[in-house]
RODO-2510 file (C-alpha; in nm, 4 decimals, decimal comma):
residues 363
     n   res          X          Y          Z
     1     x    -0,7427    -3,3125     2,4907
     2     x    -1,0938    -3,3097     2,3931
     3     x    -1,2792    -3,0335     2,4904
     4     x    -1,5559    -3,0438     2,7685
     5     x    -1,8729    -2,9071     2,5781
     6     x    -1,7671    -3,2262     2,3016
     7     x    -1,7501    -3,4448     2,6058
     8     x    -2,0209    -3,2767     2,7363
     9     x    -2,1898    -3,3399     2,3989
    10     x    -2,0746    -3,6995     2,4038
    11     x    -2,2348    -3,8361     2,7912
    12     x    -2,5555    -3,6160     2,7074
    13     x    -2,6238    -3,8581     2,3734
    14     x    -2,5355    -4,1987     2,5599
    15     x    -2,7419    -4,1310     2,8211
    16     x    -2,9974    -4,1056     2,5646
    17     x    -2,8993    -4,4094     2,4593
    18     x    -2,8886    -4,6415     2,7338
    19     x    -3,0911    -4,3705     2,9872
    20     x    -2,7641    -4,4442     3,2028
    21     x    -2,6368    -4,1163     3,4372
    22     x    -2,2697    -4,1014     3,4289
    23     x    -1,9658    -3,8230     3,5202
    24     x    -1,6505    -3,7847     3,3684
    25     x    -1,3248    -3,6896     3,6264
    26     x    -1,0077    -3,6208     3,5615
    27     x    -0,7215    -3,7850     3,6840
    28     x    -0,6944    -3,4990     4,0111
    29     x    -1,0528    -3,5825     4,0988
    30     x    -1,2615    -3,2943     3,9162
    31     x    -1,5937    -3,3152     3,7859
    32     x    -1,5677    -3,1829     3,3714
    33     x    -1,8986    -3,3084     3,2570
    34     x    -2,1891    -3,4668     3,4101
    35     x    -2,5358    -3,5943     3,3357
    36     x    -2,5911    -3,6176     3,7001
    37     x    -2,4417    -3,4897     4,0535
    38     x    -2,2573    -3,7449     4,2331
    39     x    -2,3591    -3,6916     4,5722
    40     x    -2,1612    -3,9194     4,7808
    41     x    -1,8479    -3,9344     4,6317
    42     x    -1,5161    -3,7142     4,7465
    43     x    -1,2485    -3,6530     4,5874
    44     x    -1,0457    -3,8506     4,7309
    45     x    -1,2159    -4,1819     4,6006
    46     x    -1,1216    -4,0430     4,2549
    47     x    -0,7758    -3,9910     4,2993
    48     x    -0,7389    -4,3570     4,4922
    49     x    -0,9126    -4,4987     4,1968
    50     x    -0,6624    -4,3312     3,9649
    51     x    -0,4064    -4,4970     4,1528
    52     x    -0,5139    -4,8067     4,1760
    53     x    -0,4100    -5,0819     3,9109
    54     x    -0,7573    -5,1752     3,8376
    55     x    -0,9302    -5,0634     3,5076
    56     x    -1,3001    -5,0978     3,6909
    57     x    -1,4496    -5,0743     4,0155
    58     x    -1,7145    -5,0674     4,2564
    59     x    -1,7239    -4,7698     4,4846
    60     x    -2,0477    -4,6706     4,7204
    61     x    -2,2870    -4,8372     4,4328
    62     x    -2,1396    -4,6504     4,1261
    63     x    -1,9220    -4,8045     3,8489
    64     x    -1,5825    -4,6586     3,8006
    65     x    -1,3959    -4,7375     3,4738
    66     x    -1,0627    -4,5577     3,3693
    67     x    -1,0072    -4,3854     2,9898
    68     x    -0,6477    -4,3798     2,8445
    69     x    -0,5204    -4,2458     2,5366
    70     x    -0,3408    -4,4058     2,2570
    71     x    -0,0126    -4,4421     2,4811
    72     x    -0,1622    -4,5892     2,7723
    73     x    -0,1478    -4,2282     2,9743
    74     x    -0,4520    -4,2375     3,1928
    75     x    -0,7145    -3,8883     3,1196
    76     x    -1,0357    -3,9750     3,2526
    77     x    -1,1962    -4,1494     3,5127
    78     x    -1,5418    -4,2357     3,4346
    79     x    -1,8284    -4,2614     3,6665
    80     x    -2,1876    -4,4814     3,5791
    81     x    -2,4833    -4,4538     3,8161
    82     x    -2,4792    -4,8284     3,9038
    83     x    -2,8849    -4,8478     3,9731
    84     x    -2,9339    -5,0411     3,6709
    85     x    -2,7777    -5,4493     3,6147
    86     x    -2,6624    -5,2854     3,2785
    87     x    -2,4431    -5,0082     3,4575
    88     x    -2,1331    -5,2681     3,4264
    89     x    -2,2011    -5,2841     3,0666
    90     x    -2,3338    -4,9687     2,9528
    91     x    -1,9996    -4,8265     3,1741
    92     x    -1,7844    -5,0392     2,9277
    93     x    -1,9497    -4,9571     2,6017
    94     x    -1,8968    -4,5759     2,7092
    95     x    -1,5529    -4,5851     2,8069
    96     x    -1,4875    -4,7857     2,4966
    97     x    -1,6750    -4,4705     2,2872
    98     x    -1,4625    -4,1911     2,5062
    99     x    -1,1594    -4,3785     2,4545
   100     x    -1,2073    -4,3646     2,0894
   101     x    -1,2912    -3,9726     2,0544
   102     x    -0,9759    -3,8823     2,2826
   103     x    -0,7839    -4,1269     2,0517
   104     x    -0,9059    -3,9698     1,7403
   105     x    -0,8902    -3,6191     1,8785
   106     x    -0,5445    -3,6741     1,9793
   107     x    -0,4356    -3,8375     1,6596
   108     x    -0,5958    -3,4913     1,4574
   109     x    -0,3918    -3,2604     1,7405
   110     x    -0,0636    -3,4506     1,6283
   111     x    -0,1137    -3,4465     1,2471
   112     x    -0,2089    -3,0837     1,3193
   113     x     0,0620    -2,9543     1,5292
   114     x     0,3069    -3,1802     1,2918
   115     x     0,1623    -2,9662     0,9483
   116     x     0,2457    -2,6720     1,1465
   117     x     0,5892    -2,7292     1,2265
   118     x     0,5960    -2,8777     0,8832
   119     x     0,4894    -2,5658     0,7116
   120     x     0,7172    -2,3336     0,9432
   121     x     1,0186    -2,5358     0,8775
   122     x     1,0517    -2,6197     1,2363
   123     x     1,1824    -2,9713     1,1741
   124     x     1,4921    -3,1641     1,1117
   125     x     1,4562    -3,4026     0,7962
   126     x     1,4951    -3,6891     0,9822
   127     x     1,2001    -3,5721     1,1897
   128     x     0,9746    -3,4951     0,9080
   129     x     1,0040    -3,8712     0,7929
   130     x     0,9933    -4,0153     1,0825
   131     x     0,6762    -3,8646     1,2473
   132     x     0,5181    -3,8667     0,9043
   133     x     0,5519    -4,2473     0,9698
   134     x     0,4862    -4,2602     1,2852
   135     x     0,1434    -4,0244     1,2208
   136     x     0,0398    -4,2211     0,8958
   137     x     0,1065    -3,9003     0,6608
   138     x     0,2405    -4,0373     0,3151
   139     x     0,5593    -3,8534     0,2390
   140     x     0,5909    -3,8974    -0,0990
   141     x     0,2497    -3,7632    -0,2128
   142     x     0,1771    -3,4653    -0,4358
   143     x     0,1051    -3,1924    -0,2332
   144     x    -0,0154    -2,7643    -0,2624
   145     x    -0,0186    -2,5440    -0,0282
   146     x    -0,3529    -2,3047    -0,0333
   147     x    -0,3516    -1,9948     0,1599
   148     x    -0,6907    -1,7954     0,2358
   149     x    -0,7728    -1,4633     0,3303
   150     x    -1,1185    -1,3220     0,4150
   151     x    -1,0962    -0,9061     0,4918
   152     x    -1,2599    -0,8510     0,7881
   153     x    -1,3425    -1,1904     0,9236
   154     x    -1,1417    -1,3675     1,1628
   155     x    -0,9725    -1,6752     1,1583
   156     x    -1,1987    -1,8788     1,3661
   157     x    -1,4850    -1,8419     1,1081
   158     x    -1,2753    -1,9027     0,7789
   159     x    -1,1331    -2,2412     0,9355
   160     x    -1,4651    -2,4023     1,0480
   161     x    -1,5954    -2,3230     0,6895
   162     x    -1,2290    -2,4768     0,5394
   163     x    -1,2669    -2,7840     0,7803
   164     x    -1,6439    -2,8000     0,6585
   165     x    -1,5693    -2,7928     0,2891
   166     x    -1,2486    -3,0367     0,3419
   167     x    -1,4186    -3,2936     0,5785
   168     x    -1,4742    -3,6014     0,3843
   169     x    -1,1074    -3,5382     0,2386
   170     x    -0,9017    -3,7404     0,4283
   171     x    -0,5302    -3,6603     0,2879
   172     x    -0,6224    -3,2981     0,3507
   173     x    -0,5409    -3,0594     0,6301
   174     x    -0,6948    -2,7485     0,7287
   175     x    -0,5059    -2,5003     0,9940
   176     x    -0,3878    -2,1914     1,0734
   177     x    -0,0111    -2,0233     1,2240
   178     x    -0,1124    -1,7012     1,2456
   179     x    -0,3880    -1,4555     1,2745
   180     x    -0,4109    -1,3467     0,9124
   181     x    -0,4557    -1,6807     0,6868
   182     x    -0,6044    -2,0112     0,7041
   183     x    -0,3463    -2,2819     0,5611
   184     x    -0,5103    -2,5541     0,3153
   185     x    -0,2683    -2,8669     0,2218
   186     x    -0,3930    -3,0094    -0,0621
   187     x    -0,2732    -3,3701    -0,1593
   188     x    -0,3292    -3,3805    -0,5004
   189     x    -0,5050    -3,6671    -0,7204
   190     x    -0,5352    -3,5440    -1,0749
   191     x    -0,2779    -3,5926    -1,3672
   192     x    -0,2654    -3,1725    -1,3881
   193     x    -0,1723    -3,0210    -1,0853
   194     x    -0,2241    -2,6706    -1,2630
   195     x    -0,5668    -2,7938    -1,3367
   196     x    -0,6229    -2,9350    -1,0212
   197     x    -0,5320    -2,6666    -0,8370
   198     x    -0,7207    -2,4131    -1,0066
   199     x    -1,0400    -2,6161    -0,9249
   200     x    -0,9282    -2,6173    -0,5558
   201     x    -0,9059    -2,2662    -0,5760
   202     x    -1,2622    -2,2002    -0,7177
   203     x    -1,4313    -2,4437    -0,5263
   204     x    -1,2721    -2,2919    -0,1804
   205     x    -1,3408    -1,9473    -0,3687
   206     x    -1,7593    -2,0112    -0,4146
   207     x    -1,7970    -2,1966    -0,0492
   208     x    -1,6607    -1,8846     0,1063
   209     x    -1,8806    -1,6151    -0,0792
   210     x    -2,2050    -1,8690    -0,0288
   211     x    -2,1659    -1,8784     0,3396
   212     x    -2,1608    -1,5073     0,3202
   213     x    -1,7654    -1,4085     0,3347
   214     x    -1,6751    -1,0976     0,1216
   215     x    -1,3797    -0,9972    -0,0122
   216     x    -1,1888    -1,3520    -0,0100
   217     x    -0,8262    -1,3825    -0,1651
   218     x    -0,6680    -1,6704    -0,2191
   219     x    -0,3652    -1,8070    -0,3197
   220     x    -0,1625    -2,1295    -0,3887
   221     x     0,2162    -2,2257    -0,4412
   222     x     0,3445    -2,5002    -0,6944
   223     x     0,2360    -2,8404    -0,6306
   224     x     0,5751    -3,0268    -0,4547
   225     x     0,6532    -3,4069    -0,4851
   226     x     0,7777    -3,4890    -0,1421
   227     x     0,6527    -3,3734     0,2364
   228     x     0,9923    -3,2220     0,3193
   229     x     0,9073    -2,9368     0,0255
   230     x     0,5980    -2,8896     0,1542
   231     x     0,7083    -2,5699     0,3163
   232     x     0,8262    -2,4062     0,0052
   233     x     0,4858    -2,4315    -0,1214
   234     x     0,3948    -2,2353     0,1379
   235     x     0,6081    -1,9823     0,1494
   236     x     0,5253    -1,9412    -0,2517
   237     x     0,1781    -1,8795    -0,1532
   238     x     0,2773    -1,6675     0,1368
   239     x     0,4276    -1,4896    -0,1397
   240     x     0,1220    -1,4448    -0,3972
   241     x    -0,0736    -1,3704    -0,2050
   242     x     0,1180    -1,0283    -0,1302
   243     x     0,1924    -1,0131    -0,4859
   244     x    -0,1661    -1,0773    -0,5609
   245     x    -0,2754    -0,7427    -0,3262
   246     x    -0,0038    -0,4899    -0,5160
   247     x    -0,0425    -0,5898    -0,8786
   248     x    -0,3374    -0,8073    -0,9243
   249     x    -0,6120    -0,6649    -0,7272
   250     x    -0,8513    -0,7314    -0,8982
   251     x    -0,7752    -1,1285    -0,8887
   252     x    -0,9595    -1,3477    -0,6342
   253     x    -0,7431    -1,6209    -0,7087
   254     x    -0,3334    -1,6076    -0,7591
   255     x    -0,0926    -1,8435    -0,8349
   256     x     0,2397    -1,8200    -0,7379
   257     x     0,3086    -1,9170    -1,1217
   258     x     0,1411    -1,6664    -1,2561
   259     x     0,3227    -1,4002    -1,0652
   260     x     0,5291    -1,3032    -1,3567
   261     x     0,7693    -0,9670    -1,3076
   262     x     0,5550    -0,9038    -1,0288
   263     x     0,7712    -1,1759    -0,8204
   264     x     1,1052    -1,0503    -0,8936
   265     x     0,9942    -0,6502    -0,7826
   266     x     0,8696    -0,8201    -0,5004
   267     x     1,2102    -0,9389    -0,3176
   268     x     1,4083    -0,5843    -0,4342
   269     x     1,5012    -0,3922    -0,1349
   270     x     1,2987    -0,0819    -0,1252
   271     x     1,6271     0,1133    -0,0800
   272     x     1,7506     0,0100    -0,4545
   273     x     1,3884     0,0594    -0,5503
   274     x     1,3855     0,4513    -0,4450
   275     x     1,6953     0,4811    -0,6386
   276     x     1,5541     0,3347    -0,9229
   277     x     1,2310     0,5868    -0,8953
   278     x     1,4419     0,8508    -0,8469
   279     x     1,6632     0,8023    -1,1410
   280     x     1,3461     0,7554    -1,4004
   281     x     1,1143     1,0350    -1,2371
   282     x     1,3654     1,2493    -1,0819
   283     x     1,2379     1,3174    -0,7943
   284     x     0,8803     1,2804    -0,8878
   285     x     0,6567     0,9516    -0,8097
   286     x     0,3891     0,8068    -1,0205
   287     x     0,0721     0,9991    -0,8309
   288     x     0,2123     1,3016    -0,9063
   289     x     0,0486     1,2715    -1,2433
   290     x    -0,2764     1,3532    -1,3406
   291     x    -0,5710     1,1041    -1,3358
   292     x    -0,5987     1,1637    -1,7208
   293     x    -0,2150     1,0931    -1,7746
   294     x    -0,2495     0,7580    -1,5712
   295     x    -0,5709     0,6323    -1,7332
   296     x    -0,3934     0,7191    -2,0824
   297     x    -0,0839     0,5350    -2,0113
   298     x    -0,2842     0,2265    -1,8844
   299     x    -0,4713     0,2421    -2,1784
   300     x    -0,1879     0,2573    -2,4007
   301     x     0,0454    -0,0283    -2,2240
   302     x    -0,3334    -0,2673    -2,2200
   303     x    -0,3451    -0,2132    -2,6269
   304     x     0,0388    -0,2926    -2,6382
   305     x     0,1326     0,0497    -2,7536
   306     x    -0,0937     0,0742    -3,0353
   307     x    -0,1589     0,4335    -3,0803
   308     x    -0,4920     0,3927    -3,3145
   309     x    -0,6840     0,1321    -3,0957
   310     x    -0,5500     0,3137    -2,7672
   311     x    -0,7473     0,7015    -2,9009
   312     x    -1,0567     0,4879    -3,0135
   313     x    -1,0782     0,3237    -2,7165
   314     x    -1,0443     0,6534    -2,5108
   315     x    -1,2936     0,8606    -2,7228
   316     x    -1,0031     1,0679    -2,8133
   317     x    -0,8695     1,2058    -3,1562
   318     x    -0,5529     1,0006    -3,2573
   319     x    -0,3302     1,3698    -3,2222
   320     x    -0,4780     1,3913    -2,9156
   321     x    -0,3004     1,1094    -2,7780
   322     x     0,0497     1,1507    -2,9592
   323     x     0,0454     1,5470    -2,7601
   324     x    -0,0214     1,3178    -2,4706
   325     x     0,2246     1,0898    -2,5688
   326     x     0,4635     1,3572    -2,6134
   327     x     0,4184     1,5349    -2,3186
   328     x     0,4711     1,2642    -2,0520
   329     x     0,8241     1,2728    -2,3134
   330     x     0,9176     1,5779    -2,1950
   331     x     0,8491     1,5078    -1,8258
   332     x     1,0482     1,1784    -1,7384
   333     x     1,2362     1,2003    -2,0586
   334     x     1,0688     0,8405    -2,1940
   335     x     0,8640     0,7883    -2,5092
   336     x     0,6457     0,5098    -2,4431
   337     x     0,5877     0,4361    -2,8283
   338     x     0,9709     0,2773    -2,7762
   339     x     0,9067    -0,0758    -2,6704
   340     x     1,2617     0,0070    -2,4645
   341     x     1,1047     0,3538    -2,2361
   342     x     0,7814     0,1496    -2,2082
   343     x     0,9102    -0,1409    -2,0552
   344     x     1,1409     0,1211    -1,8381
   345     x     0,8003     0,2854    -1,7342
   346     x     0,5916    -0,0053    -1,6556
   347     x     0,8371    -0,1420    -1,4346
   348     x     0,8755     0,1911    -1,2399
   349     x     0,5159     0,1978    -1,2410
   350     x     0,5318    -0,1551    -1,0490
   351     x     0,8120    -0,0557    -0,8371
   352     x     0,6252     0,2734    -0,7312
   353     x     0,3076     0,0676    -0,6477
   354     x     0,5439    -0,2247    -0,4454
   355     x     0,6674     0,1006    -0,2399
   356     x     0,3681     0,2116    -0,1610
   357     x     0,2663    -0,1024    -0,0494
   358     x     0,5292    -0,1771     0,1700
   359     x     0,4929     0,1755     0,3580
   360     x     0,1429     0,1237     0,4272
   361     x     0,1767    -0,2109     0,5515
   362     x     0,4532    -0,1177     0,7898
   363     x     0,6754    -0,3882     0,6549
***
C-alpha cells in the first residue's frame, strides 16, 4: 500500500498540473488525501460506488473513477471536482498515474518481502523459483550479499542512504530483517567477483562517511551462482561481520574470505574454549599481563618472530627482549621463538579475545 503523504504528494502535483481538485477514498468510504473538502458527499455514496460494477461515475456533479492494483483488487476510489469539461479526462489521466504508483509500489513490497524470506531461508525451493518467476528476479544471476553497520545510527537512516546510492541499480535490493544491519544484494556484473565486490564495499564505505555516518562496518559473503544460495551469502556476512569486530577492528571492510583462523575460533563452543585457556594459562587469562608484555608479544608475532627487527622496532636492547622473551617462558611454560608455542599462543590469544567477546555481547 502506498503511503498517504506519497499519495498525498502525488494529487498535490496533478492538481498543479491540470489545476483539477480531487480526493482519494478508500474502499470503506474514508477520506486519505485531499486537495479539497468534499462537501456534499457521505459515505455512503463511496461505499455504493465501490460496489457498483462501473469503473466511472457521476455522483452530485463530481467524477468518481475506481483504482485497482495489479490483480484487479479494488484500493481506491477517486474523486475529481467535476466544474471543469476536462474533469472526465483529467479524472482518467489521474487514476491511470495512481494506478501505476500502487502497481509499482506493490511490485517493490513483493520483491522486498520475497528477498527477505529469501535471505532468512523462509522458503521451500520450489517457492524460491517460482516467485522469482513470477516477480521477474533472474535466478541464475551472480549474486553477494553486503551487510552494513553504522554505530549509533539507526536503521531508518542507513537504508534511505543504501536505497539512495543503489537507485538507478535495478538488479539490486536494499532492506533490512532486523534492527542492527541493513542487507545489500548485489547482482554482480564484472568478470572478478573479488574485485567487484571490493569496489561495492568502498563505494558503500565513502557514501556513508560523506553523508556524515561514523564508525561504519561492513561486510560481504562469497559471491553465489544461483538465488536459492543466496542465503548462505548472507549468513557468511552475518558471520564477518562478527569476526570483523573481535579480530579485525581496525578493518572497515571484511570479507568473509579473508576471515582466515579467525572463522574457525569463531564457531568453537566457549565451553571447549575455557578449557583450552585454562590448559595454556592455567588459570590465568591474557589481561592478566602487563601492557608492556602484550605490546612486546604483538610486536614480536607482527615481525614473525624475528628477535633483531622486533628490539629495534621497540627501542629496546636485543637482551632486553630475549629476558622478556624468557620470562613470559616461565609463566605459561611457552617460548614464543618456537614457531610450535607461538602458534599455541596466538591462538589462545584469539580464543581469549572471542571469549571476551561473546560475554559482553550476551550471546
Amino acid at each position: 500500500m502506498i503511503s498517504n503523504q506519497i499519495l498525498q504528494n502525488t494529487i498535490d502535483g496533478l492538481k498543479e498540473i491540470t489545476k483539477a481538485d480531487m480526493c482519494v477514498f478508500d474502499t470503506e468510504g474514508k477520506a486519505l488525501v485531499f486537495t479539497f473538502r468534499v462537501e456534499n458527499l457521505e459515505q455512503r455514496d463511496i461505499i455504493s460506488f465501490a460496489s457498483s460494477p462501473a469503473d466511472s461515475q457521476e455522483i452530485h456533479s463530481y467524477q468518481f473513477f475506481k483504482i485497482y492494483d495489479d490483480d484487479a483488487q479494488l484500493e481506491y476510489i477517486l474523486v475529481i471536482d467535476g466544474g471543469s469539461e476536462d474533469s472526465y479526462m483529467i479524472g482518467k489521466i489521474a487514476a491511470f498515474q495512481i494506478q501505476s504508483l500502487l502497481v509499482a509500489y506493490k511490485e517493490r513490497f513483493d520483491k522486498d518481502n520475497f528477498i527477505k524470506n529469501l535471505l532468512l531461508d523462509n522458503l521451500l525451493l520450489v517457492d524460491i523459483f517460482n516467485r522469482a518467476k513470477k516477480l521477474r528476479i533472474g535466478t541464475d544471476v551472480r549474486r553477494s550479499v553486503f551487510l552494513v553497520e553504522a554505530e549509533g545510527e539507526s536503521n531508518a537512516a542507513v537504508l534511505e542512504i543504501m536505497r539512495d546510492h543503489f537507485i538507478s541499480v535495478p538488479g539490486d535490493f536494499v532492506t533490512v530483517v532486523d534492527e542492527k544491519n541493513v542487507i545489500v544484494v548485489h547482482e554482480m556484473t564484472g568478470e572478478d567477483p573479488g574485485e567487484e565486490n571490493d569496489e561495492i564495499a568502498k563505494g558503500m564505505l565513502e557514501r556513508l562517511e560523506k553523508d556524515g555516518q561514523d564508525k561504519v562496518r561492513i561486510s560481504y559473503g562469497t559471491t553465489v551462482e544461483d538465488i536459492k544460495d543466496v542465503s548462505r551469502s548472507y549468513k557468511e556476512a552475518k558471520m564477518a561481520l562478527d569476526v570483523g569486530k573481535i579480530f579485525f577492528e581496525e578493518r572497515n571492510v571484511v570479507a568473509y574470505s579473508s576471515l582466515g583462523i579467525g572463522r574457525l575460533i569463531y564457531q568453537l563452543p566457549i565451553p571447549l574454549c575455557r578449557m583450552f585457556i585454562q590448559e595454556i594459562f592455567e588459570g590465568k587469562t591474557p589481561e592478566e599481563f602487563d601492557n608492556e608484555t602484550l605490546a612486546t608479544i604483538n610486536k614480536f608475532f607482527e615481525n614473525s618472530l624475528n628477535v633483531s627487527e622486533t628490539s629495534r622496532q621497540l627501542y629496546i636492547h636485543r637482551n632486553t627482549l630475549v629476558y622478556r622473551l624468557d620470562k613470559l617462558q616461565k609463566t605459561t611454560g611457552l617460548d614464543l621463538r618456537i614457531f610450535e608455542d607461538a602458534i599455541t599462543f596466538k591462538i589462545a590469544l584469539m580464543v581469549a579475545k572471542y571469549m571476551k567477546y561473546m560475554e559482553e555481547t550476551n550471546y
